[in-house]
PDB file of N, CA, C and O in Angstrom, chain B, residues numbered from 101:
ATOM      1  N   UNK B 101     -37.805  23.835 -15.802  1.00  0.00           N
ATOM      2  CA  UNK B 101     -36.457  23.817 -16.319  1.00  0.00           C
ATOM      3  C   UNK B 101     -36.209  22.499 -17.030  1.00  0.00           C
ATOM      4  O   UNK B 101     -36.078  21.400 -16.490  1.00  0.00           O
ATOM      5  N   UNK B 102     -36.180  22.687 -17.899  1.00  0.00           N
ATOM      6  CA  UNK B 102     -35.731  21.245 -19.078  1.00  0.00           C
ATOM      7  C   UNK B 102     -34.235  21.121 -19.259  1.00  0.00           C
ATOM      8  O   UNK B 102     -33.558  22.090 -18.915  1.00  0.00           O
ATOM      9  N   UNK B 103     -33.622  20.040 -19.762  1.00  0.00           N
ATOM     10  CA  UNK B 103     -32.237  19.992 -19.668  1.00  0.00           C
ATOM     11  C   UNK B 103     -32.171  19.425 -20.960  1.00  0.00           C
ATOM     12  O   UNK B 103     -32.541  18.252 -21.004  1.00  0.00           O
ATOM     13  N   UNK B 104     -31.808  19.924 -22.010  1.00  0.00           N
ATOM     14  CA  UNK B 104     -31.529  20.077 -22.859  1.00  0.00           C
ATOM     15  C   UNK B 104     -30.635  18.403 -23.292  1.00  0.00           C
ATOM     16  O   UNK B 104     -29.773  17.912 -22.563  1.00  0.00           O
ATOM     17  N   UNK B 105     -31.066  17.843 -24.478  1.00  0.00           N
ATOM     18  CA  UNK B 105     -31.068  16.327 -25.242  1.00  0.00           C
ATOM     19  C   UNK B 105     -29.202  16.379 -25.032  1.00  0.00           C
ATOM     20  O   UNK B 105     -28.690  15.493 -24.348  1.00  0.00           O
ATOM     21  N   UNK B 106     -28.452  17.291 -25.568  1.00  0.00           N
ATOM     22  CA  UNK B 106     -27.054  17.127 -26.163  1.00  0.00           C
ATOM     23  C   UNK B 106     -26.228  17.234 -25.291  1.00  0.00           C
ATOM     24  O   UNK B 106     -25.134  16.692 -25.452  1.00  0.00           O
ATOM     25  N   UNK B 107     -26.533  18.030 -24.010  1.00  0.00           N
ATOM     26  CA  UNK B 107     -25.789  18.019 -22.902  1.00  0.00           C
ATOM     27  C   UNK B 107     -26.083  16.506 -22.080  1.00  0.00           C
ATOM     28  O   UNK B 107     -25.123  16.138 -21.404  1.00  0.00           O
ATOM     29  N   UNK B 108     -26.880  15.906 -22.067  1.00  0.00           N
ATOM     30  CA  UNK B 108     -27.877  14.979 -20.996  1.00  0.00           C
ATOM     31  C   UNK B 108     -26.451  13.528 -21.890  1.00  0.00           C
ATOM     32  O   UNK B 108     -25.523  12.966 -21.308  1.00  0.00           O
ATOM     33  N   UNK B 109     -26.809  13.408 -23.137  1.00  0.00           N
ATOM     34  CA  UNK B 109     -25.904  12.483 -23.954  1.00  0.00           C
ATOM     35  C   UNK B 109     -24.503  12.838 -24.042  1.00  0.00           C
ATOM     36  O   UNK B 109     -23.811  11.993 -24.609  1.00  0.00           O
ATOM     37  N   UNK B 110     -24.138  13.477 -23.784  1.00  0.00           N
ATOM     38  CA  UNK B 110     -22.632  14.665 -24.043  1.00  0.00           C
ATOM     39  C   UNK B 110     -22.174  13.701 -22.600  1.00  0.00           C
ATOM     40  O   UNK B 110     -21.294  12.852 -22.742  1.00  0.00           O
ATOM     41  N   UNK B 111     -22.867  13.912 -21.166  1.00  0.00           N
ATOM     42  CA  UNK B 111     -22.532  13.676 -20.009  1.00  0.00           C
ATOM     43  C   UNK B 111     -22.607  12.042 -20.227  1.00  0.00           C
ATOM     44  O   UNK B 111     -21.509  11.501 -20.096  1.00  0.00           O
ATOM     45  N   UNK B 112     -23.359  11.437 -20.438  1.00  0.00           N
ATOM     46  CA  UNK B 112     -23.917  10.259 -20.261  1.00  0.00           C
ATOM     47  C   UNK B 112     -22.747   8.850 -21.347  1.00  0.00           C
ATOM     48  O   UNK B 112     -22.703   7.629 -21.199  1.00  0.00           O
ATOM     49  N   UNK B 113     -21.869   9.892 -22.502  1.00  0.00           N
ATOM     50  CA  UNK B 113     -21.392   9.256 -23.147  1.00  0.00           C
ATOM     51  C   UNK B 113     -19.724   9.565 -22.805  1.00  0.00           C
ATOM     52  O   UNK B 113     -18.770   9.149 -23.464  1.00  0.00           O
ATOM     53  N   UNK B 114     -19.687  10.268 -21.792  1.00  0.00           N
ATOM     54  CA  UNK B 114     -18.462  10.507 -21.199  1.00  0.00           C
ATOM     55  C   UNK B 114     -18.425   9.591 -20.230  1.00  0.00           C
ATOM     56  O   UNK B 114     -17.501   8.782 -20.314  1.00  0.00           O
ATOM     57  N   UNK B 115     -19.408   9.448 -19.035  1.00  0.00           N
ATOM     58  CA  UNK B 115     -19.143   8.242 -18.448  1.00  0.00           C
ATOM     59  C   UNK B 115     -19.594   7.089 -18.658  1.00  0.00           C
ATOM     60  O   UNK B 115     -19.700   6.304 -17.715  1.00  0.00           O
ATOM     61  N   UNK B 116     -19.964   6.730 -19.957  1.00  0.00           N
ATOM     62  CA  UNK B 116     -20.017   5.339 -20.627  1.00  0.00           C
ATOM     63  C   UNK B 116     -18.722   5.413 -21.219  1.00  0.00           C
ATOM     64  O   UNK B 116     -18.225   4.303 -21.412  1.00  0.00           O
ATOM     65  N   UNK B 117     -18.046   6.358 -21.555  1.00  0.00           N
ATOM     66  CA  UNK B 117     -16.690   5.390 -22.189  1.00  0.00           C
ATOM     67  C   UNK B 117     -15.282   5.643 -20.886  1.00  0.00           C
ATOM     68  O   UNK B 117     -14.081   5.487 -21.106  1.00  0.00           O
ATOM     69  N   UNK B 118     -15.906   6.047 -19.610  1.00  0.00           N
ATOM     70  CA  UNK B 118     -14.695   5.997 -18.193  1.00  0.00           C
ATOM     71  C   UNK B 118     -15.310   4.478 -17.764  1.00  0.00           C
ATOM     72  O   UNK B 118     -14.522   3.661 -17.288  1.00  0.00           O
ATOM     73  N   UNK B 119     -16.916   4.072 -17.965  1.00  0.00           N
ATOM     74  CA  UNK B 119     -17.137   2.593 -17.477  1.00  0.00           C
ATOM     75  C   UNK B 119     -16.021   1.559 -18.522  1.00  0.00           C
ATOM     76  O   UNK B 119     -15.254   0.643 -18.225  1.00  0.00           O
ATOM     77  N   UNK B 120     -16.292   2.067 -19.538  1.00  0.00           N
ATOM     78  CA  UNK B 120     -15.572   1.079 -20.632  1.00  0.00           C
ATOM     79  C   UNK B 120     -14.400   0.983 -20.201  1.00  0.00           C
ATOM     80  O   UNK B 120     -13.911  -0.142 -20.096  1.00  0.00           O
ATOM     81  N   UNK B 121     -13.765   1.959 -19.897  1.00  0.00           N
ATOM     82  CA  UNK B 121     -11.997   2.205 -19.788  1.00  0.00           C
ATOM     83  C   UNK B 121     -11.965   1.199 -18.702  1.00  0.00           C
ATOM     84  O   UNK B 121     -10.999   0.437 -18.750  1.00  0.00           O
ATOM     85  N   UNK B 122     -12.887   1.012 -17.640  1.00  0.00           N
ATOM     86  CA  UNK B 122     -12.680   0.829 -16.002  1.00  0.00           C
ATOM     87  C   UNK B 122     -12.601  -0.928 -15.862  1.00  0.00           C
ATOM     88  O   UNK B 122     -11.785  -1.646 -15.283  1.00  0.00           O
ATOM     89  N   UNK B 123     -14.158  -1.332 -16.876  1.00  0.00           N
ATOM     90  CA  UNK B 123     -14.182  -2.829 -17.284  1.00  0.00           C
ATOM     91  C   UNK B 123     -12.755  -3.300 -18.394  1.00  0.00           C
ATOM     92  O   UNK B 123     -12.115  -4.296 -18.055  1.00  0.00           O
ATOM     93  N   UNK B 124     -12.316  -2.518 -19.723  1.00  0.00           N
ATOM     94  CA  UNK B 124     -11.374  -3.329 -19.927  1.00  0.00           C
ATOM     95  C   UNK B 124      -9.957  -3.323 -19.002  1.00  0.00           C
ATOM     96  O   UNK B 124      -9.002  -3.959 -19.447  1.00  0.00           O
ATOM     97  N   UNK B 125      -9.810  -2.557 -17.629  1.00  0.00           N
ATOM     98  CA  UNK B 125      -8.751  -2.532 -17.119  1.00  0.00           C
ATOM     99  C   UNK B 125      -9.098  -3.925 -16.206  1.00  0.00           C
ATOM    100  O   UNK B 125      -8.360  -4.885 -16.426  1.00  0.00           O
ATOM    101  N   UNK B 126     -10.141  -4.091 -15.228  1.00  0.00           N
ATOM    102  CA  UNK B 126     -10.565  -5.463 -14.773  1.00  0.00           C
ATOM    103  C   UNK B 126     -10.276  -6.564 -15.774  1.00  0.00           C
ATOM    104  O   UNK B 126      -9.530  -7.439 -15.334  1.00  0.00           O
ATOM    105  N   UNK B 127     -10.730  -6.731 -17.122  1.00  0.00           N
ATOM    106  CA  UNK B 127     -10.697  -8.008 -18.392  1.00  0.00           C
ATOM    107  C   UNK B 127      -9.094  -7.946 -18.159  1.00  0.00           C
ATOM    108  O   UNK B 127      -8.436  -8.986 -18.129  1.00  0.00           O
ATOM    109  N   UNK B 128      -8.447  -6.541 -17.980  1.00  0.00           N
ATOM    110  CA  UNK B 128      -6.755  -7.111 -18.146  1.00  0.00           C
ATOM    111  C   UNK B 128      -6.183  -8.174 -17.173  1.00  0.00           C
ATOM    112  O   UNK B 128      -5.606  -9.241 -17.384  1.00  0.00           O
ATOM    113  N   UNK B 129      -6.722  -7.187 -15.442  1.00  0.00           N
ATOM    114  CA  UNK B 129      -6.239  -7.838 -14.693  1.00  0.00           C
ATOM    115  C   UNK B 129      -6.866  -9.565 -14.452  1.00  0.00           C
ATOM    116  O   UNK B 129      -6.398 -10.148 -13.474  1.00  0.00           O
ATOM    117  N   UNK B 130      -7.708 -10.200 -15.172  1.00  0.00           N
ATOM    118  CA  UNK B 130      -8.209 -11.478 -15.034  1.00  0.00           C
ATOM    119  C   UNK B 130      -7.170 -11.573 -16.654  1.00  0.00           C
ATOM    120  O   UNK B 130      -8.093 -11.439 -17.457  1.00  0.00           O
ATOM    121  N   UNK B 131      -6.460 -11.652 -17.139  1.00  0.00           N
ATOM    122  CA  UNK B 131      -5.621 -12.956 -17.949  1.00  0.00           C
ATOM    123  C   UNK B 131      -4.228 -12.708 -18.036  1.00  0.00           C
ATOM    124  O   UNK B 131      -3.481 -13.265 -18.840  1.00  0.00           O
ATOM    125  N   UNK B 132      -3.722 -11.439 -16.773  1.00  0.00           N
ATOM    126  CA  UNK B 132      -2.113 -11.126 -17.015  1.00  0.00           C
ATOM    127  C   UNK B 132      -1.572 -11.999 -15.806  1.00  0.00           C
ATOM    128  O   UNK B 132      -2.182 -12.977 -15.374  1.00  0.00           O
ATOM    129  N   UNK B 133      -0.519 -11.600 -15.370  1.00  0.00           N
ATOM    130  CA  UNK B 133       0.272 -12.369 -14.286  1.00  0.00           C
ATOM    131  C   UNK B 133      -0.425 -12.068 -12.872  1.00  0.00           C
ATOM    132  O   UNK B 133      -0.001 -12.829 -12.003  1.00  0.00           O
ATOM    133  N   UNK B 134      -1.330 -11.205 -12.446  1.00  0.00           N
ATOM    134  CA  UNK B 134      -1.755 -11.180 -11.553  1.00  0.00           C
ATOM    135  C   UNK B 134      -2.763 -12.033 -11.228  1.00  0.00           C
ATOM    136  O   UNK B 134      -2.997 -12.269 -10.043  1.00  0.00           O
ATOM    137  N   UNK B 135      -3.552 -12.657 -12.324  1.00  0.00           N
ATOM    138  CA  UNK B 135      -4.486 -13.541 -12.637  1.00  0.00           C
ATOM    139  C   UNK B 135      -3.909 -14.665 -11.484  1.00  0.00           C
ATOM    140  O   UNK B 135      -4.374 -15.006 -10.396  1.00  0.00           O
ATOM    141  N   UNK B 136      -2.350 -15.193 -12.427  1.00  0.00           N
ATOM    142  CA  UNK B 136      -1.770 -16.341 -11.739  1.00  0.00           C
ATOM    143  C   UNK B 136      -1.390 -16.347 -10.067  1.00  0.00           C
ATOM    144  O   UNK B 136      -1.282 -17.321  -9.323  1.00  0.00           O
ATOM    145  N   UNK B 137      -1.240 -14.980  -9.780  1.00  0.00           N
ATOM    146  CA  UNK B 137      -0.850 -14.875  -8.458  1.00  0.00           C
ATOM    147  C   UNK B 137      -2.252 -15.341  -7.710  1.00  0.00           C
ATOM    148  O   UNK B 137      -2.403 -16.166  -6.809  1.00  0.00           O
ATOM    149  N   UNK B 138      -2.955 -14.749  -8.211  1.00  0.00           N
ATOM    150  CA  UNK B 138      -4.327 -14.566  -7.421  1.00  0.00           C
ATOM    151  C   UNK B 138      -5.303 -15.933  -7.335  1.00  0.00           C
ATOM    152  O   UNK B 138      -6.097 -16.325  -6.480  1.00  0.00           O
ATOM    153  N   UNK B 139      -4.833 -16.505  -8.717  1.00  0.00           N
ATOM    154  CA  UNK B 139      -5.515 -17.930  -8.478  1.00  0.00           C
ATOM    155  C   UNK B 139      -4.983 -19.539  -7.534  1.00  0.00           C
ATOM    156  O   UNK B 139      -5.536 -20.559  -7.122  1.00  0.00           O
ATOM    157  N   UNK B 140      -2.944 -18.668  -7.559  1.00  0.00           N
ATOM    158  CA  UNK B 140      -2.621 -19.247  -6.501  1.00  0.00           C
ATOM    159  C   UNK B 140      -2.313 -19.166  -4.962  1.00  0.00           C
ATOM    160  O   UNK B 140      -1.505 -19.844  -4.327  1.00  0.00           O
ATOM    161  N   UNK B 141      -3.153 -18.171  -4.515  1.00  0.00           N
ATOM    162  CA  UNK B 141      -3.333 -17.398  -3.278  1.00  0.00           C
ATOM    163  C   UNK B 141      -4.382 -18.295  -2.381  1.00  0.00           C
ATOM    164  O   UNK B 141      -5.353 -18.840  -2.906  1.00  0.00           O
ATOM    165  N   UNK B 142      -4.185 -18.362  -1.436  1.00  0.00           N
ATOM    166  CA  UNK B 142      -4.968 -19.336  -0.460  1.00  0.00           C
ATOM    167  C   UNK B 142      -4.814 -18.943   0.822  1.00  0.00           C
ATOM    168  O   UNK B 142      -3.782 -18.604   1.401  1.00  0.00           O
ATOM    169  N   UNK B 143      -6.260 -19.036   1.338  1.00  0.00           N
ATOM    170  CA  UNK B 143      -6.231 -18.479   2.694  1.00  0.00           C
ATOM    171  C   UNK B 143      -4.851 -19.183   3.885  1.00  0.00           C
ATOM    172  O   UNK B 143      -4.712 -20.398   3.745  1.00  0.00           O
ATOM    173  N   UNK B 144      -4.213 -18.740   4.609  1.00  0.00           N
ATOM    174  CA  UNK B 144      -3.069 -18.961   5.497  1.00  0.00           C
ATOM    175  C   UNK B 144      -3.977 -19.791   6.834  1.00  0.00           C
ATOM    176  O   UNK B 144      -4.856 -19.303   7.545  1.00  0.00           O
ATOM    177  N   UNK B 145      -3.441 -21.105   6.859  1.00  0.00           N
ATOM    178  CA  UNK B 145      -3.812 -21.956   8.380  1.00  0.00           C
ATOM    179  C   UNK B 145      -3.407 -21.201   9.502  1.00  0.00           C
ATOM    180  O   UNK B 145      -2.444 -20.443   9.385  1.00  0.00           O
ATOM    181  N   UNK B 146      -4.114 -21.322  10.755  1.00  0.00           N
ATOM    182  CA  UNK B 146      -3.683 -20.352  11.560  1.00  0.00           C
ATOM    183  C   UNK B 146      -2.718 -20.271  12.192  1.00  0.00           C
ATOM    184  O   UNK B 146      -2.340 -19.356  12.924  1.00  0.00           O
ATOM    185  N   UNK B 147      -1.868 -22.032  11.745  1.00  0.00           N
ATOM    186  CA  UNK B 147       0.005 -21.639  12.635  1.00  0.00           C
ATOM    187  C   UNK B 147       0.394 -20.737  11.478  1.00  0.00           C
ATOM    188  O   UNK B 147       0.861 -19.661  11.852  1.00  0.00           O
ATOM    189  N   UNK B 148       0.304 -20.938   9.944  1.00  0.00           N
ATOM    190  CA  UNK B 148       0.946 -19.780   9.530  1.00  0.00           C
ATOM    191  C   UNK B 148       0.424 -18.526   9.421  1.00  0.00           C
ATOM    192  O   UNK B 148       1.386 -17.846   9.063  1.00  0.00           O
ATOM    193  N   UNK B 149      -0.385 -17.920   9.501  1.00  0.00           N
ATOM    194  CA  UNK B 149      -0.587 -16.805  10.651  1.00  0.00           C
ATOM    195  C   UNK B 149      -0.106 -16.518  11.506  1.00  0.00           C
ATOM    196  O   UNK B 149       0.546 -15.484  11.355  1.00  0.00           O
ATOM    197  N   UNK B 150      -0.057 -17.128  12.890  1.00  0.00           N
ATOM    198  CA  UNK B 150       0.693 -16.995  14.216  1.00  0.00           C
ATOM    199  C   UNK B 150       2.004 -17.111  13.621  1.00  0.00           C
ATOM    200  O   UNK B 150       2.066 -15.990  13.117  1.00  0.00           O
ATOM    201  N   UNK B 151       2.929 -17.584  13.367  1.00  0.00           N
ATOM    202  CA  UNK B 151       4.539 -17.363  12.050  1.00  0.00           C
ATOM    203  C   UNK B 151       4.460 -16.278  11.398  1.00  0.00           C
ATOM    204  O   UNK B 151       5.453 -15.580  11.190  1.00  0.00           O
ATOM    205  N   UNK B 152       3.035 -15.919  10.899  1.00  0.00           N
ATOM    206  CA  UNK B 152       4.029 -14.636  10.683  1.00  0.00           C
ATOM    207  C   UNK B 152       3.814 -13.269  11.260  1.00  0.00           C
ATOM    208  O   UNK B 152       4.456 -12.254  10.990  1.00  0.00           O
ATOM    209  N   UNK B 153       2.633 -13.420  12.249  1.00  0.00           N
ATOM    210  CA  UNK B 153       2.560 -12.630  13.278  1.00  0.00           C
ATOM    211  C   UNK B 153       3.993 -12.550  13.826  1.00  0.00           C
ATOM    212  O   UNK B 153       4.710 -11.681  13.329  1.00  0.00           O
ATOM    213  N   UNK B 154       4.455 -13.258  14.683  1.00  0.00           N
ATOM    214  CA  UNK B 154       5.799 -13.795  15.513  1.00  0.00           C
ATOM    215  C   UNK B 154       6.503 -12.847  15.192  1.00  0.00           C
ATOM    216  O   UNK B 154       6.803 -11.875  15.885  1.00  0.00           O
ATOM    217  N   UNK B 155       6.995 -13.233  13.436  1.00  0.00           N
ATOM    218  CA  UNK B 155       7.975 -13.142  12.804  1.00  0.00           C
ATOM    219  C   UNK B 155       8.186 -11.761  12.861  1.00  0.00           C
ATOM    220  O   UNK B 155       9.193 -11.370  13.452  1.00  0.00           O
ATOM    221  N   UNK B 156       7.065 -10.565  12.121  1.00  0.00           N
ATOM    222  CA  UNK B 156       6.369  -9.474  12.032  1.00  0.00           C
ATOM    223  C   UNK B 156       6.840  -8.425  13.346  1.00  0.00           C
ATOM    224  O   UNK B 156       7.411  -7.340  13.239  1.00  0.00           O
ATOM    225  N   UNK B 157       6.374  -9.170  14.694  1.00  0.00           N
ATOM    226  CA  UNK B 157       6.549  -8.292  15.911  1.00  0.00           C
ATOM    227  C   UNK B 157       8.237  -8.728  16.140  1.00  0.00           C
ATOM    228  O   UNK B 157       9.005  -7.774  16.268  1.00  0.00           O
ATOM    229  N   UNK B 158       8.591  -9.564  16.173  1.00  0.00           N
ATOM    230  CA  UNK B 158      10.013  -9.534  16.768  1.00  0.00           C
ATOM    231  C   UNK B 158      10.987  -8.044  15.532  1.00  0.00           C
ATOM    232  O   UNK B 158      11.749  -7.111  15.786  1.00  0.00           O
ATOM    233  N   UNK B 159      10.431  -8.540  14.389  1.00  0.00           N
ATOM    234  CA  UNK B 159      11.204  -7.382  13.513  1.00  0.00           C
ATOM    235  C   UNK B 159      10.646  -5.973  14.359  1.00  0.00           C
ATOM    236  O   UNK B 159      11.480  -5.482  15.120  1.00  0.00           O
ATOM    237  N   UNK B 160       9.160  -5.220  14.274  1.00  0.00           N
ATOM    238  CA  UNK B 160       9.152  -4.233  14.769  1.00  0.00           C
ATOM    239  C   UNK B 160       9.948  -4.096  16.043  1.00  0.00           C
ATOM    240  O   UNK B 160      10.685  -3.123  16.208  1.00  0.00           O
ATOM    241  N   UNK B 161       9.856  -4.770  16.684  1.00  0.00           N
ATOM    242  CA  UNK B 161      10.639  -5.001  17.887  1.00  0.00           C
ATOM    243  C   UNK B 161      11.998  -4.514  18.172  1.00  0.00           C
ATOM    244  O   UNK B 161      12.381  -3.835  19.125  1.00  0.00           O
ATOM    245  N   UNK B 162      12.793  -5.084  16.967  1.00  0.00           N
ATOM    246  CA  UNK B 162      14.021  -5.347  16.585  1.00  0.00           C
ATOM    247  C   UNK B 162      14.744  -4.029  16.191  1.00  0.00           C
ATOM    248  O   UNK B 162      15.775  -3.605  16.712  1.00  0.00           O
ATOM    249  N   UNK B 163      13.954  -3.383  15.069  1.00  0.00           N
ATOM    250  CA  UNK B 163      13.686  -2.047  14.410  1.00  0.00           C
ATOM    251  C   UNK B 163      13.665  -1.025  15.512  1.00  0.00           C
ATOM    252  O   UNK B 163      14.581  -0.283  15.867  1.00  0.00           O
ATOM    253  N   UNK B 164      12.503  -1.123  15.963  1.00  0.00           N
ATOM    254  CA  UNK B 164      12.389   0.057  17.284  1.00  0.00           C
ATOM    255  C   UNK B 164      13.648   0.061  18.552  1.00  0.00           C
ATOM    256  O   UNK B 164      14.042   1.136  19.003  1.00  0.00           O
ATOM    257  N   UNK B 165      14.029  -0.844  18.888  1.00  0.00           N
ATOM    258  CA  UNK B 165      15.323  -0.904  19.645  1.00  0.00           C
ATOM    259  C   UNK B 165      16.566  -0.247  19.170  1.00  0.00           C
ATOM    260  O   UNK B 165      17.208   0.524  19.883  1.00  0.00           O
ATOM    261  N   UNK B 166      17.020  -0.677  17.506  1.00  0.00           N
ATOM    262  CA  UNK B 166      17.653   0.097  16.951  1.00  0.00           C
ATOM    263  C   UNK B 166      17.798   1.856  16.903  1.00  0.00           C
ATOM    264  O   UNK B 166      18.720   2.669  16.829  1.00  0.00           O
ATOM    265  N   UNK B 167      16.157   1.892  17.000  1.00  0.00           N
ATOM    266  CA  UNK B 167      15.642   3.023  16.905  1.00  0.00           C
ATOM    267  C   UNK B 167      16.252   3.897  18.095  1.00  0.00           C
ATOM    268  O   UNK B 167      16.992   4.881  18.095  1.00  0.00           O
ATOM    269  N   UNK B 168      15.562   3.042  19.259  1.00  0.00           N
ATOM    270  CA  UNK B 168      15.804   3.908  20.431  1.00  0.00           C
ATOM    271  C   UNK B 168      17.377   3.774  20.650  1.00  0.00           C
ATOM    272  O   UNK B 168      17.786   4.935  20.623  1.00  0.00           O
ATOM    273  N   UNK B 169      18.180   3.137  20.801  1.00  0.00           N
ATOM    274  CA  UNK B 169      19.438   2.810  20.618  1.00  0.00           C
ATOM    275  C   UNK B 169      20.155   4.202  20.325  1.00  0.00           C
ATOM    276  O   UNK B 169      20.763   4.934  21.106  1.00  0.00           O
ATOM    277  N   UNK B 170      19.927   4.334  19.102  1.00  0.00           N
ATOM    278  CA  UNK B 170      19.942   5.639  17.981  1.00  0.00           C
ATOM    279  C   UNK B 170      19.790   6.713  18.896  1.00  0.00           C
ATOM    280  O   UNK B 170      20.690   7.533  19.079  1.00  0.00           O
ATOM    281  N   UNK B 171      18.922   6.740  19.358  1.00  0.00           N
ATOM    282  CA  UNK B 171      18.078   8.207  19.870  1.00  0.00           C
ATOM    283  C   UNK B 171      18.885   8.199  21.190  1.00  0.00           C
ATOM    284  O   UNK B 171      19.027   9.397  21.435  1.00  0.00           O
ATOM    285  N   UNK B 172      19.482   7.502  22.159  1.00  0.00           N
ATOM    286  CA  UNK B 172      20.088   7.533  23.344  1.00  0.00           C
ATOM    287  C   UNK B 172      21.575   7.933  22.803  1.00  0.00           C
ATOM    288  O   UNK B 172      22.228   8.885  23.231  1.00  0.00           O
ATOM    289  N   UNK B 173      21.921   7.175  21.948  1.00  0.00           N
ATOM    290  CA  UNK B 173      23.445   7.720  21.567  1.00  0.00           C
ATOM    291  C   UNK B 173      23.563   8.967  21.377  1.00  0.00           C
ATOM    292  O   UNK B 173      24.322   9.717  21.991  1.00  0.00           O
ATOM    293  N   UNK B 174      22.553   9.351  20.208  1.00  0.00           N
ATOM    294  CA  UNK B 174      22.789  10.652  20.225  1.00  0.00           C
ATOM    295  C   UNK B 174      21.984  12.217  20.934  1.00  0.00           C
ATOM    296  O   UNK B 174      21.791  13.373  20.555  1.00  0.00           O
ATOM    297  N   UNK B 175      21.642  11.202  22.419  1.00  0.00           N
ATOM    298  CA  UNK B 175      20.887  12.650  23.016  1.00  0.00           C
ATOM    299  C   UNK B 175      21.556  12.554  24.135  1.00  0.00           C
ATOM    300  O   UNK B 175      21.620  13.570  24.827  1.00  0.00           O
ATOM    301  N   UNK B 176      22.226  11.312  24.602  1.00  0.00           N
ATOM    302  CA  UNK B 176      23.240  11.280  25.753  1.00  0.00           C
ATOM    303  C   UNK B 176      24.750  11.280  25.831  1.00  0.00           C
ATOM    304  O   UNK B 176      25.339  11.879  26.730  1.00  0.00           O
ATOM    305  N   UNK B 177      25.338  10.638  24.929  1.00  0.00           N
ATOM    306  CA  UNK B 177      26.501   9.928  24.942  1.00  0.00           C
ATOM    307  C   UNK B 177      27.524  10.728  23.947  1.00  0.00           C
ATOM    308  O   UNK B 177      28.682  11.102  24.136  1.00  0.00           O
ATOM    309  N   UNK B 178      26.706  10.840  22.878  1.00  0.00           N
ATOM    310  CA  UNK B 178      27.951  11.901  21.509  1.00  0.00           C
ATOM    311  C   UNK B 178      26.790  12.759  20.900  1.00  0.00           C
ATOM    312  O   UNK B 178      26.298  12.820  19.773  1.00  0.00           O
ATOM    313  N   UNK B 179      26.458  13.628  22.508  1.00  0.00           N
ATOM    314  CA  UNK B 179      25.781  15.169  21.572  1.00  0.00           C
ATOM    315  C   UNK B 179      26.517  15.660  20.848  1.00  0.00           C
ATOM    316  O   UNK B 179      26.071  15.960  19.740  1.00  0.00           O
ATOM    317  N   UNK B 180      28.427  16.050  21.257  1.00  0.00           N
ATOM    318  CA  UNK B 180      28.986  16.795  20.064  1.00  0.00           C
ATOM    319  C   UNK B 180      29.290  16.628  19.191  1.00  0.00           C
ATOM    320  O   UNK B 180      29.838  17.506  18.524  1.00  0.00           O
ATOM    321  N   UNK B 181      29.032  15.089  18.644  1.00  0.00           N
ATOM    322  CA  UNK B 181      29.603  14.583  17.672  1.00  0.00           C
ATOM    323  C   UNK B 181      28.385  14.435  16.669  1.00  0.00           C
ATOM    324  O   UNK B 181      28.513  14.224  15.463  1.00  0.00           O
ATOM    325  N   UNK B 182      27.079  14.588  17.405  1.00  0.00           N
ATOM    326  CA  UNK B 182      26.141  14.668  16.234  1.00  0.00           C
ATOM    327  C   UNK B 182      25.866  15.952  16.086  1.00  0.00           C
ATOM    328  O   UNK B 182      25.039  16.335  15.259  1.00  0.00           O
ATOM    329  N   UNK B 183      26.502  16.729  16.840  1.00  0.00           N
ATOM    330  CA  UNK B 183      25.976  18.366  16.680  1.00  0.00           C
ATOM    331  C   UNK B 183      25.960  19.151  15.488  1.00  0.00           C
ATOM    332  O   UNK B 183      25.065  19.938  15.181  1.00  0.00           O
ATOM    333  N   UNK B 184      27.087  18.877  14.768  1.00  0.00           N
ATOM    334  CA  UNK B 184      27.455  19.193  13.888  1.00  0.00           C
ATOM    335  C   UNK B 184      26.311  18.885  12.494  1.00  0.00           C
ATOM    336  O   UNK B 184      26.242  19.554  11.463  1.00  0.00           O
ATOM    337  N   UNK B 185      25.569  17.787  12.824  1.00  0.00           N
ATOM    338  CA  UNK B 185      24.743  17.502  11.510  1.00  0.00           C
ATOM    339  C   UNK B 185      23.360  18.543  11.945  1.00  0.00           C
ATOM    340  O   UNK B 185      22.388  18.664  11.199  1.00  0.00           O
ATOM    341  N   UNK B 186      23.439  18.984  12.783  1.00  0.00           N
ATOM    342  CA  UNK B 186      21.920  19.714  12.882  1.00  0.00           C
ATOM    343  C   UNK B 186      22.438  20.890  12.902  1.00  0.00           C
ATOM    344  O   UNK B 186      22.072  21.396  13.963  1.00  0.00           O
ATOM    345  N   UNK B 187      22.917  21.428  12.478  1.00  0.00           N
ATOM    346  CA  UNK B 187      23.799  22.700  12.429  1.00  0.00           C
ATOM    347  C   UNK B 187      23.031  23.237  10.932  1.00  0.00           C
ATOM    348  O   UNK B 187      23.383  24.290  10.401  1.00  0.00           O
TER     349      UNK B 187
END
């Protein structure tokens, strides 16, 4: 079974011009504004790490209380008053 010259180049010049597309999207991202972000990005010392770990869990924390908060009001305290929205 031979595979025929025009199909073999047909395939081969379709994904030479998705590589092309793929490299000038990389050439973009090295000279636009992400360039600048990225060249001023620096690994975090480990108190600021632990800061923003801290910071991070007290919010989930904070969030989820709200949460449950939420969920007690309305499965104990004013079923009939939320009844109406699940209706």
């Amino acid at each position: 079974m031979a595979i025929e010259n025009s199909n073999t180049s047909a395939v081969e010049d379709k994904v030479q011009d998705w590589q092309d597309e793929i490299e000038s999207r990389v050439r973009g991202l090295q000279t636009g504004s992400y360039a600048r972000i990225l060249k001023m990005a620096r690994k975090p010392s480990k108190e600021e790490f632990r800061q923003t770990v801290i910071v991070c869990g007290i919010g989930m924390f904070v969030l989820g209380g709200i949460g449950f908060i939420m969920l007690y009001l309305m499965d104990n305290l004013l079923p009939s008053f939320f009844e109406w929205l699940t209706k």
